[in-house]
MIROFI-213032 format. One record per atom (N, C-alpha, C, O): z, x negated, y negated; residue in three letters. Coordinates in steps of 0.1 Angstrom, whole numbers, plus 5000, padded with zeros to 4 digits. Layout:
BEGIN
ZXYALA
...
***
This chain:
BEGIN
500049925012UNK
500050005000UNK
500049914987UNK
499549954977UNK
500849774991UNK
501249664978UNK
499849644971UNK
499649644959UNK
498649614984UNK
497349534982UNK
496749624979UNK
496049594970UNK
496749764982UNK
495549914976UNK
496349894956UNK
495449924948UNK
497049874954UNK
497449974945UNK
496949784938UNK
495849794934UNK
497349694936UNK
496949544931UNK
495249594933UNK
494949504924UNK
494249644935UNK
493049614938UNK
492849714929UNK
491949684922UNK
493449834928UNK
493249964920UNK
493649894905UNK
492849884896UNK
494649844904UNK
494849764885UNK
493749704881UNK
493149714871UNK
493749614896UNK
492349484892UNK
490749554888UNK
489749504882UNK
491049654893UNK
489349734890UNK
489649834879UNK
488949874870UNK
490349844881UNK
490149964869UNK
490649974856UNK
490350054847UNK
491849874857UNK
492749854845UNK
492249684838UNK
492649644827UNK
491349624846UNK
490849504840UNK
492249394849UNK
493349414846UNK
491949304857UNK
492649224858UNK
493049094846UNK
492049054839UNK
494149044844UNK
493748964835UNK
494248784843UNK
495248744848UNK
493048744839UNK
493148574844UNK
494348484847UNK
495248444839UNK
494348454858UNK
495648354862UNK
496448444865UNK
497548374866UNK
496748574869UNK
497648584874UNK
497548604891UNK
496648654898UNK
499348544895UNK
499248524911UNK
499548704915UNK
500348794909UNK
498748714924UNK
499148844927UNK
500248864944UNK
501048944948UNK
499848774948UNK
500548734963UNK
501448634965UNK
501148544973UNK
502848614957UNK
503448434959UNK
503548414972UNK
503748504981UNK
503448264974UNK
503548224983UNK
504048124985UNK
503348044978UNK
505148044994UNK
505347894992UNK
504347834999UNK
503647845009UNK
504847724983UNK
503647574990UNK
504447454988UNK
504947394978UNK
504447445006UNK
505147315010UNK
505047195003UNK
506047124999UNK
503747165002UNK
503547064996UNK
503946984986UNK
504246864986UNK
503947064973UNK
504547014962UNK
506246984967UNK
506946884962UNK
506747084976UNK
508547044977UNK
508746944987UNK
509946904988UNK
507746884995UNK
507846774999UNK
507146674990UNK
507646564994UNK
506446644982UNK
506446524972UNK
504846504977UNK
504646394980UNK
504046574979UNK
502646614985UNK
501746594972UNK
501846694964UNK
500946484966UNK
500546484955UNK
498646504958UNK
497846424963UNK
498346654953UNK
496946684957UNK
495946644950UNK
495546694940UNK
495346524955UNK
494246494948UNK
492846464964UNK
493046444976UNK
491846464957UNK
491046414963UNK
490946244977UNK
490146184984UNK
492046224973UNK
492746114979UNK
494446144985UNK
495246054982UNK
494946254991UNK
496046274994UNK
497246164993UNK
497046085002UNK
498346124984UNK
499146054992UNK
500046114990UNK
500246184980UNK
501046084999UNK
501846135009UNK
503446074998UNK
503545974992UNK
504746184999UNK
505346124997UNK
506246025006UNK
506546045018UNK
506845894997UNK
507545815006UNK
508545905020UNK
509246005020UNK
508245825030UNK
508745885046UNK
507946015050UNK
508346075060UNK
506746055042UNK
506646145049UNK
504746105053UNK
503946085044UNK
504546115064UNK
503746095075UNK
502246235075UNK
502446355078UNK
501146175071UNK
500446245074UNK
498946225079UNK
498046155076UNK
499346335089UNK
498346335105UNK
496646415102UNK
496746545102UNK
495446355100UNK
494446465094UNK
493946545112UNK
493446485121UNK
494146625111UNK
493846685122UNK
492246705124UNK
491646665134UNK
491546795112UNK
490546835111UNK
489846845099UNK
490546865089UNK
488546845097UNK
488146925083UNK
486947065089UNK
486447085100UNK
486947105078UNK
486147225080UNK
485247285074UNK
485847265064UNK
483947345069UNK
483347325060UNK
483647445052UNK
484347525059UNK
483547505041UNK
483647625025UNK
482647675034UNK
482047625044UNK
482647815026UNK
481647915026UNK
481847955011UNK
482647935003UNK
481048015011UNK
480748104994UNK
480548245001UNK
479648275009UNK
481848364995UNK
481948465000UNK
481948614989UNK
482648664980UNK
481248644993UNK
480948824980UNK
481148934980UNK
481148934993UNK
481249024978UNK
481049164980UNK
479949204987UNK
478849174984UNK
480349284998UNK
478949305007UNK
477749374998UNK
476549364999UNK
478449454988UNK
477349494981UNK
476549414969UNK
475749464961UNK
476949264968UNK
476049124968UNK
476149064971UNK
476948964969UNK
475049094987UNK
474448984991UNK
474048824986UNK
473448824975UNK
474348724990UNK
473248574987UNK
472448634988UNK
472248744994UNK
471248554979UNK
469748584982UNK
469348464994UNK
468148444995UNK
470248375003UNK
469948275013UNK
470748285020UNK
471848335016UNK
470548235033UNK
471848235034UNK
472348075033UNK
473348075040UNK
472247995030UNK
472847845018UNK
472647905004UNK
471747974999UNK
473647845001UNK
473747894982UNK
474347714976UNK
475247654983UNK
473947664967UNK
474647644958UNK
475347614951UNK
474847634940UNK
476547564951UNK
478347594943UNK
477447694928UNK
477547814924UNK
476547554923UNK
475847564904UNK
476047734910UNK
476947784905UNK
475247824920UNK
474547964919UNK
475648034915UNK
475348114907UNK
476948044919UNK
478148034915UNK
478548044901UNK
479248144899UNK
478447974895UNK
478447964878UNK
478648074874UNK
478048154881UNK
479548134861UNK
479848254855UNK
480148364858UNK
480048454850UNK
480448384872UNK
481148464881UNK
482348414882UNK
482748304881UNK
483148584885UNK
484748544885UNK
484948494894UNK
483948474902UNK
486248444897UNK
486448404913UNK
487848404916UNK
488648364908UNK
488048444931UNK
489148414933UNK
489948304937UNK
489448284948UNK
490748224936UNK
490948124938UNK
492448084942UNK
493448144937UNK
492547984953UNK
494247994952UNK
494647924945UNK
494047844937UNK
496147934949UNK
496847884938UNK
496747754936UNK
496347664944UNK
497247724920UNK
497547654911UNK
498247524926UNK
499047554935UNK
497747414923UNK
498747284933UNK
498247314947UNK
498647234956UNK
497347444952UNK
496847424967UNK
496047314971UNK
495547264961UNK
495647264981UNK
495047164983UNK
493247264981UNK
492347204976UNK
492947404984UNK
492247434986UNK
491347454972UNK
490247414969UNK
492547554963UNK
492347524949UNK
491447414946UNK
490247424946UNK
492447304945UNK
491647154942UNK
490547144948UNK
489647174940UNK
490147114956UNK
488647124967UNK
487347224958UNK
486247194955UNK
488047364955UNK
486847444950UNK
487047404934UNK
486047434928UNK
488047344925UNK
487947304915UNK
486647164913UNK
485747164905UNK
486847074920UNK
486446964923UNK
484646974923UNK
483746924916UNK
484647064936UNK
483347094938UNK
482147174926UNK
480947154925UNK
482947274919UNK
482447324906UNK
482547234899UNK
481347184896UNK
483247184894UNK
483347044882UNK
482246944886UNK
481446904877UNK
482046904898UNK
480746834902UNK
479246894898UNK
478246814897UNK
479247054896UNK
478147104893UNK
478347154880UNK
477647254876UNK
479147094874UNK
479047134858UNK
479747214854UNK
479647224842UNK
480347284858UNK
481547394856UNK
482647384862UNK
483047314871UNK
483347514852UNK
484647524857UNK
484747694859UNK
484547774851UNK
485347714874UNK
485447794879UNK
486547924869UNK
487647894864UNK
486048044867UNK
486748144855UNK
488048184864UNK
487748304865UNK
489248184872UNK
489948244882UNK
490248404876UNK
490848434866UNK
489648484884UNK
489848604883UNK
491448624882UNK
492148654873UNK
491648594896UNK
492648634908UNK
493548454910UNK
492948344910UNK
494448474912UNK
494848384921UNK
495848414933UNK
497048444932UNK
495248404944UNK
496048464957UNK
496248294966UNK
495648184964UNK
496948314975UNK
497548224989UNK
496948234999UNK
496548145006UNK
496848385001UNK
496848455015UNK
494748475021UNK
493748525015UNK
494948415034UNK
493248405037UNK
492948585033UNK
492148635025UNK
493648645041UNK
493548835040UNK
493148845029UNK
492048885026UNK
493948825021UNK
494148925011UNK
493048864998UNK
492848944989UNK
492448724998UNK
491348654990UNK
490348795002UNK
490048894996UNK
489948795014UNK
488448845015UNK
488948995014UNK
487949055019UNK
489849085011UNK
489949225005UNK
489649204994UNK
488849294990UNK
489849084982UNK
489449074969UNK
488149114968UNK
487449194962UNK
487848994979UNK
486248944975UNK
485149084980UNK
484049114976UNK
485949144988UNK
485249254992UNK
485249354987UNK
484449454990UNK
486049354977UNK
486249524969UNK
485349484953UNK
485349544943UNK
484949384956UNK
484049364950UNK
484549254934UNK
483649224926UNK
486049224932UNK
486549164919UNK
486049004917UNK
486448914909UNK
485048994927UNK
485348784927UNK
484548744941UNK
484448814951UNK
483948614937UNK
483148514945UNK
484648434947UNK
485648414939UNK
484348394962UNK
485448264966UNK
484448174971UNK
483248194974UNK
485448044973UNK
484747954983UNK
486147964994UNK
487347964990UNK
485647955007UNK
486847945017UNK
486847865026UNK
485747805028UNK
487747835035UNK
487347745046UNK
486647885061UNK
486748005064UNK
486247795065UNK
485347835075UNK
486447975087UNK
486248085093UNK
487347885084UNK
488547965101UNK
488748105088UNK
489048195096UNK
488848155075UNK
489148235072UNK
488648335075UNK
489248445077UNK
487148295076UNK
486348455082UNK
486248485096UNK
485748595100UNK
486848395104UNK
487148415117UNK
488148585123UNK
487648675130UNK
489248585118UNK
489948695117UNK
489248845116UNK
488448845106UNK
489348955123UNK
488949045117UNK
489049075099UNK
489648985093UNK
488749165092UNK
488749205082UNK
487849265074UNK
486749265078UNK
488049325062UNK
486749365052UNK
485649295053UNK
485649175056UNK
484249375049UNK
483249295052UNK
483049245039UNK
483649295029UNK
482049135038UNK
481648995027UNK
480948965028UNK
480748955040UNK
479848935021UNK
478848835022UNK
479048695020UNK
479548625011UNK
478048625038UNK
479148505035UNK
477648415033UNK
476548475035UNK
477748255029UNK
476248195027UNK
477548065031UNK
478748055029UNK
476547965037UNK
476847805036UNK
476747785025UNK
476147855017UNK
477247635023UNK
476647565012UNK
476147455014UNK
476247375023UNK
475347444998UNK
474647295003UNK
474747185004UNK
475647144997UNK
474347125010UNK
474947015021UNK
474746885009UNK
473546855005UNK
475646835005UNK
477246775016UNK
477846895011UNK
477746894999UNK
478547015017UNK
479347115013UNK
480747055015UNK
480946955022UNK
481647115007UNK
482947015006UNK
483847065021UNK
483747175026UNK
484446985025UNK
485047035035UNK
486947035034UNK
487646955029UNK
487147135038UNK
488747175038UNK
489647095046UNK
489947145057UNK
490246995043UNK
490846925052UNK
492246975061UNK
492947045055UNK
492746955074UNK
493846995075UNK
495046925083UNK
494846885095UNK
495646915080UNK
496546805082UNK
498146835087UNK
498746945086UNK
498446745091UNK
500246785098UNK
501346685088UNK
501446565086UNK
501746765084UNK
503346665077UNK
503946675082UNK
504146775089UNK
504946525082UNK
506146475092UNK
506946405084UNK
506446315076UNK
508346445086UNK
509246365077UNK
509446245088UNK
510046275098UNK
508846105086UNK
508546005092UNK
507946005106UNK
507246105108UNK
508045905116UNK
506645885122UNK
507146025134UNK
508246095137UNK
505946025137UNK
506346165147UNK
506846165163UNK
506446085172UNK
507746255165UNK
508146215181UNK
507246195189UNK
506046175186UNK
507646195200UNK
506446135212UNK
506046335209UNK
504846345205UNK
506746445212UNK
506346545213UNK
505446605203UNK
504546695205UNK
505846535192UNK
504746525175UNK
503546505183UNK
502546575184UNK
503746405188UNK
502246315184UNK
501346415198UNK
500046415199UNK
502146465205UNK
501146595220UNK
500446625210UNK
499346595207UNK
501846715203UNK
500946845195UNK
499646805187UNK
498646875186UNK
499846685181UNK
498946645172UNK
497646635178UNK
496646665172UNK
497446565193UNK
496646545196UNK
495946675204UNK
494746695203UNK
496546755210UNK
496146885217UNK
495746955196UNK
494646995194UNK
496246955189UNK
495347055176UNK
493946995175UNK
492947065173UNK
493846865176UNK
493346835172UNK
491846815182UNK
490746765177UNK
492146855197UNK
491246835206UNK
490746965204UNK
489546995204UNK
492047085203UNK
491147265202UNK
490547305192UNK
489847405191UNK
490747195180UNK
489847215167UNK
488147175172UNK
487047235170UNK
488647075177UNK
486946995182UNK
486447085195UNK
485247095197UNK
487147135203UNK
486447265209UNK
486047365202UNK
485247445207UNK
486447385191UNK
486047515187UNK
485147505178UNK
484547605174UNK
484847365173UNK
483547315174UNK
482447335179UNK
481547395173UNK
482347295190UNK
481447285196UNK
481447435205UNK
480447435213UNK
482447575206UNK
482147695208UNK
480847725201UNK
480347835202UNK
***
């Protein structure tokens, strides 16, 4: 009911820019996680890259891409939703607009994979997302690749120092079902 009646303001009452409509914690900044295009890590804490993943560029089913690759530039002067302020993902689709000469207008800023493709689908905003988001059932989107080199979403394990022998299973079993699901 929280997300119908947030989608009802946003369309009809005018959303107004920057605001979070979904908080959420983000670990990262409270462990000393400093997000840049070069992650580093705060002192003792340990990080494992598991995977990356590639963006999509995602719309309202009732606009279609005219391809299915788009872009980022095609992008340009459309709202967008975007996450939050300090996400690593944030940064990534900041990065990649700024490479094409702009800066992304944030409609919306949401956390939640759901609740960005209900945005994007009720028609308030273009996102870029990582690939496993549209995996999940949910509202329909139009979804397009991008063009290649498309930025890729990194994902990673933090550890407050080096990781147990049971750390390092897990680390390595994510990281073998990521590369299966690859190659699914």
């Amino acid at each position: 009911m929280l997300l119908a009646t947030l989608i009802a303001f946003a369309a009809e009452e005018g959303a107004e820019p920057n605001k979070t409509l979904i908080p959420t914690v983000n670990v990262a900044p409270a462990v000393g996680w400093t997000d840049t295009a070069s992650p580093t890590p705060a002192e003792g804490l340990q990080v494992t890259r598991l995977f990356e993943e590639p963006l999509r560029a995602i719309a309202s089913p009732d606009e279609p891409f005219g391809a299915g690759v788009v872009g980022v530039e095609e992008l340009q002067g459309r709202p967008f939703v975007l996450g939050e302020p300090g996400s690593a993902l944030r940064t990534l689709v900041m990065d990649a607009c700024q490479r094409h000469g702009f800066s992304p207008v944030p409609l919306l800023e949401v956390g939640d994979p759901a609740t960005v493709r209900f945005l994007v689908s009720a028609g308030l905003g273009v996102s870029l997302v990582p690939l496993s988001w549209l995996e999940p059932p949910g509202p329909p989107v139009s979804v397009a690749a991008l063009v290649e080199p498309a930025p890729q979403h990194a994902l990673s394990l933090l550890a407050a120092g080096e990781l147990p022998p049971a750390g390092r299973i897990l680390a390595q079993r994510l990281q073998d079902a990521f590369q299966l699901g690859l190659q699914a």
